[in-house]
KOLLO-462303 format. One record per residue: residue in three letters; y, x, z of N, C-alpha, C in turn. Coordinates in steps of 0.1 Angstrom, whole numbers, plus 5000, padded with zeros to 4 digits. Layout:
AlaYXZYXZYXZ...
//
This chain:
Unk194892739430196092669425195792519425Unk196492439424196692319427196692259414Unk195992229408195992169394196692029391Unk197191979382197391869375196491779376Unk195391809376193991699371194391619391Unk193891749398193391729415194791619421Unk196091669415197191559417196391449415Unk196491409400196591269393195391189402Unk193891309400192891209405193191129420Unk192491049418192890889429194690829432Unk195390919425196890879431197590759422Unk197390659428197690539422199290509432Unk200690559419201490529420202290479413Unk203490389414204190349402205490399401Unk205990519407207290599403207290729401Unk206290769416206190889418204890999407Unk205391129400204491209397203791119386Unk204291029378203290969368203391089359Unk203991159359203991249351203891419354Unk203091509356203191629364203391769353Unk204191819360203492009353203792099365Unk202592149364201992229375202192419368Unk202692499374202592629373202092709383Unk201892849375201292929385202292999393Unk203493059383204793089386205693079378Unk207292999383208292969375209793049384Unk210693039376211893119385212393039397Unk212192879394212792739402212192629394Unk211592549405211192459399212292349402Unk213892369407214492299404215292289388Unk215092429388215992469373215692459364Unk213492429363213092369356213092189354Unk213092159363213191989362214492009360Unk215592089360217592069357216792029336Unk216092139332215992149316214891979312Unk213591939322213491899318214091739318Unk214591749326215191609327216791589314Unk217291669312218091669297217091679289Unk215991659285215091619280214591519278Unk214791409288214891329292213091259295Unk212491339300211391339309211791249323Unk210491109320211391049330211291069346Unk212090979349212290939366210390979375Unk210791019385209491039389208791179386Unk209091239377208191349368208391469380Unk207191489386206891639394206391739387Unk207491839394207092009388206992089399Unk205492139403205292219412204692349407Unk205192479418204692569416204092639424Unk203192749418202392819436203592899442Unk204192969434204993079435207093059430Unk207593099435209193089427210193249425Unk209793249418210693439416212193389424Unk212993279417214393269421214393149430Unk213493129438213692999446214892999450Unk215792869457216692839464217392739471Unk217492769481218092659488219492619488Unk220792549495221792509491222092679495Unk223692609489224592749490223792919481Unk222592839473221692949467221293009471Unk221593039490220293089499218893129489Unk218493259489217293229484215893189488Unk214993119483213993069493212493169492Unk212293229502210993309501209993269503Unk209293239497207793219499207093279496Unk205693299499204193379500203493309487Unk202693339479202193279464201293219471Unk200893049465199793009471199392969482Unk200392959496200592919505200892769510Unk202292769502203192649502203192569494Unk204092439495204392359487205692379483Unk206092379472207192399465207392319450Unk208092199454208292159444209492059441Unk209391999428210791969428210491779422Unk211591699422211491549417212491499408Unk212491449394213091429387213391269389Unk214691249397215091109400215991029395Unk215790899387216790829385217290709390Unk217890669401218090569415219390419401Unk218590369405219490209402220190229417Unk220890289421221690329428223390339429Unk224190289438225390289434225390489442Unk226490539430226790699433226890709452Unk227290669458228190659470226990699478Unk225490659479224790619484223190769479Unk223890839463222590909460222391019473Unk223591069476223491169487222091159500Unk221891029498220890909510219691009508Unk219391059490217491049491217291159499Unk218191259503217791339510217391309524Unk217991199531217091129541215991059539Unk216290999529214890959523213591029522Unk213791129513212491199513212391289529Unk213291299536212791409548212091289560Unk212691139554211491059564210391049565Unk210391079546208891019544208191139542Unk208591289548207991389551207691369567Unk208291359574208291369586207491279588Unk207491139584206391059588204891099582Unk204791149573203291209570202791289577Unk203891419581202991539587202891489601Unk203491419606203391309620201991259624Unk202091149609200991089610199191209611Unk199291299599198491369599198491499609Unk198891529614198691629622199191629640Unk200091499639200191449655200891559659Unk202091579655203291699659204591589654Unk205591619663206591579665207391669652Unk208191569648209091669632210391629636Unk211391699643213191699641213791719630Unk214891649626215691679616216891699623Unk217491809609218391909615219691879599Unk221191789603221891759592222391879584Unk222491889571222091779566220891709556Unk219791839557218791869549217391929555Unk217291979566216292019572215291959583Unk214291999579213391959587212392059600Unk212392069611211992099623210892069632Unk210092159632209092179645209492299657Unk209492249671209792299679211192409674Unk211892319668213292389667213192489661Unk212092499651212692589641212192519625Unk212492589616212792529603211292569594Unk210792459588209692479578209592359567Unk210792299565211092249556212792229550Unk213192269539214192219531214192179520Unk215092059520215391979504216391989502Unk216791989486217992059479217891969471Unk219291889466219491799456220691859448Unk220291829438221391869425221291779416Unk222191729407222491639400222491739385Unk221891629374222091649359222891569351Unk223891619346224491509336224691569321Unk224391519314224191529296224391439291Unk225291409281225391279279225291179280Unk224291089278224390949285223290969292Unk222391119297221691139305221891129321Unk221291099329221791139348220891169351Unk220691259360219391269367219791299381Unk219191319394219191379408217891469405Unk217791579409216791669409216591719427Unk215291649425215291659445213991779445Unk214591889454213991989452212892009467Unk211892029470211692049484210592179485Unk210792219499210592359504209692359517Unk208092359516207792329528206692449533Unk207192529546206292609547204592569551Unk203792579545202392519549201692599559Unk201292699553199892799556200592949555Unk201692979553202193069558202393119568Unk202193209575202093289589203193369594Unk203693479583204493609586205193569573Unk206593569580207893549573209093689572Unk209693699564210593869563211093829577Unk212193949577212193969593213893929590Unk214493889578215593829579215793659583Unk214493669583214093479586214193429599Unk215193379605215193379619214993219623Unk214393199636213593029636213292919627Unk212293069623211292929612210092929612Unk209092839609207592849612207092779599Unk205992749602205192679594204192589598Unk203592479595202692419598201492459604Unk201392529598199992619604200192709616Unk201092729610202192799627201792749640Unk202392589636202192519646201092429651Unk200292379644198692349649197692419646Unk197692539646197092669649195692609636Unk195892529625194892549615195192569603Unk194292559593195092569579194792419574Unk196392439564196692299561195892249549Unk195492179546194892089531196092069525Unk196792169514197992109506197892019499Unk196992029492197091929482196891769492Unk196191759500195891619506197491609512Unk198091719516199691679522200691649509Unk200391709502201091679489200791509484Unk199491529483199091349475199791219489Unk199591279498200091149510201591159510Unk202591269510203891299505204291179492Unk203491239482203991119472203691019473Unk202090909482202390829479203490749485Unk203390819498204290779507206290789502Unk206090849495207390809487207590719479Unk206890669471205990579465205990439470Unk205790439480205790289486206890279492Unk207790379497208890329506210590329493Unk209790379484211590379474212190239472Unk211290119468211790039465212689959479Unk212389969491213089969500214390039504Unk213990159497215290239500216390249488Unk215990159476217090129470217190039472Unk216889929478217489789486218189829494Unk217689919507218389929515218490099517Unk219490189513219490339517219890369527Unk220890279533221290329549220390309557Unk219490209557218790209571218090369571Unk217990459560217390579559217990669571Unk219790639571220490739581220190709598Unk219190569598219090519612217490579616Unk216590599606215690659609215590819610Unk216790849603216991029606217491029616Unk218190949626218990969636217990959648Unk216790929648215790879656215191039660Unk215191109647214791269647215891369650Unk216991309649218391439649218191529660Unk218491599656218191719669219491799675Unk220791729661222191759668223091699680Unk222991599678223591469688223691549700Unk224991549703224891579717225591759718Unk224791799705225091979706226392009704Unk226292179710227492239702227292299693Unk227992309682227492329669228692449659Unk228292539654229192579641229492499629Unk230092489622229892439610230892499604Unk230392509590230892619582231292499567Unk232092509564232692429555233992489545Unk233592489534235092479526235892679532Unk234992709533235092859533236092859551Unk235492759555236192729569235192719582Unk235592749597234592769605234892689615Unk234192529622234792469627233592489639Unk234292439656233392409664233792309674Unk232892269678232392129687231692079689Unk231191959693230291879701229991769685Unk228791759680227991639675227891529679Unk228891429675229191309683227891209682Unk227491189663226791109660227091149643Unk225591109633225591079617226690919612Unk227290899613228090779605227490739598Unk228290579597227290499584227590519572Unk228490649564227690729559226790869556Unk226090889565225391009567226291109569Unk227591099574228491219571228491279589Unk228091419593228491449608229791429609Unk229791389620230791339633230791419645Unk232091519645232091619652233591589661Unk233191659677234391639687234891759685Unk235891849682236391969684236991969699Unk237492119705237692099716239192089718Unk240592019709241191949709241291769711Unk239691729713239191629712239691519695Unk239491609692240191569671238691539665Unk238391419663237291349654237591469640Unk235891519631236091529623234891489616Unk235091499600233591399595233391559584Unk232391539584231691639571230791539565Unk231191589549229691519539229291599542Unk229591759538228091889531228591999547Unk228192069549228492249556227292269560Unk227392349561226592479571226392489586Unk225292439590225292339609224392429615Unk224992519623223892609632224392559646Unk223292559655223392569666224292669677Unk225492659676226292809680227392719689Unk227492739700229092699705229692809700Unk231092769706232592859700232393029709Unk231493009724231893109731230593199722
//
């Protein structure tokens, strides 16, 4: 298990994780950071677990994981941020994921809008953001999902891997966890100066541009061509009426219409 102590030791940050609680197993460690942050546990505070009985991703997808494999955890965030713009940390944090496992393991990481992250086109990371409001409380609770050291996935899991998957070793979590935060860590104060430049560095990784795509929206099923992310992070889709459409949120698989 990944202890509290093995975090803190050497992690010299000033937003991220000043504050930890570590479990062996919780239902969500988003649903816990939802309670502790109306508690008002501040900005920064990580809650990770080995294991998640009720993990979940958007749409409440549930998220499976193997005990003791992965990284699963969640961030209790409060952005000097104008609202328009919180939607952003989720590029945010999938840069400063992508750039770590990059840097450390020398594999190419795609992102896939509007939350996922990709090696060789399949899926071993997701982030899920949910908002808390309690009275004059706010919070963003940034949840993340990264397959590590896991090997064999249920058989309803279709193009997804894991780190270890893909450079045929086992991962050091904790050392990907401690470079994860600090690397969040140093790049926030930039990205609440500037949060868009975040949508120009996920577009460097997009792995849609260009595709044909499903998207599933608003209990609606749209298709076309991935024009480009907008300056605000919203897809930009050609239908084959040639009719521009924008999406904030849906559901983006790789599927033409035929």
């Amino acid at each position: 298990m990944i202890s509290k102590e093995d975090i803190l030791k050497g992690l010299e940050t000033e937003v991220f994780a000043k504050k930890v609680f570590t479990f062996d197993t919780i239902d969500s460690t988003n649903d816990c950071a939802k309670v502790l942050a109306t508690n008002n546990q501040p900005a920064g505070s990580l809650i990770i677990s080995e294991y998640q009985t009720k993990g979940h991703g958007r749409f409440k997808r549930q998220w499976l994981s193997e005990p003791g494999k992965n990284l699963l955890f969640s961030l209790i965030l409060k952005p000097d941020l104008d609202e328009r713009y919180h939607h952003l940390l989720t590029f945010f944090i999938a840069n400063c994921i992508a750039d770590v496992i990059e840097t450390l393991y020398k594999i190419k990481v795609m992102a896939k809008w509007p939350n996922d992250l990709l090696i060789n086109e399949r899926k071993f990371c997701g982030i899920l953001l949910e908002t808390v409001k309690k009275d004059d409380i706010f919070a963003i609770i940034c949840g993340v999902g990264i397959n590590v050291n896991q090997t064999v996935f249920h058989e309803n899991l279709i193009n997804v891997t894991s780190l270890k998957r893909e450079i045929h070793n086992e991962v050091d979590r904790l050392l990907l966890l401690k470079s994860i935060l600090k690397k969040l860590d140093s790049n926030y104060k930039h990205f609440i100066e500037n949060p868009k430049h975040e949508i120009e560095l996920w577009k460097e990784r997009d792995i849609l541009k260009g595709k044909s795509v499903h998207v599933f929206f608003n209990q609606n099923n749209y298709f076309g061509h991935v024009i480009d992310i907008d300056s605000d992070g919203y897809l930009v889709l050609r239908t084959d009426g040639k009719k521009r459409l924008k999406f904030y949120s849906g559901d983006v698989s790789l599927k033409s219409k035929e």
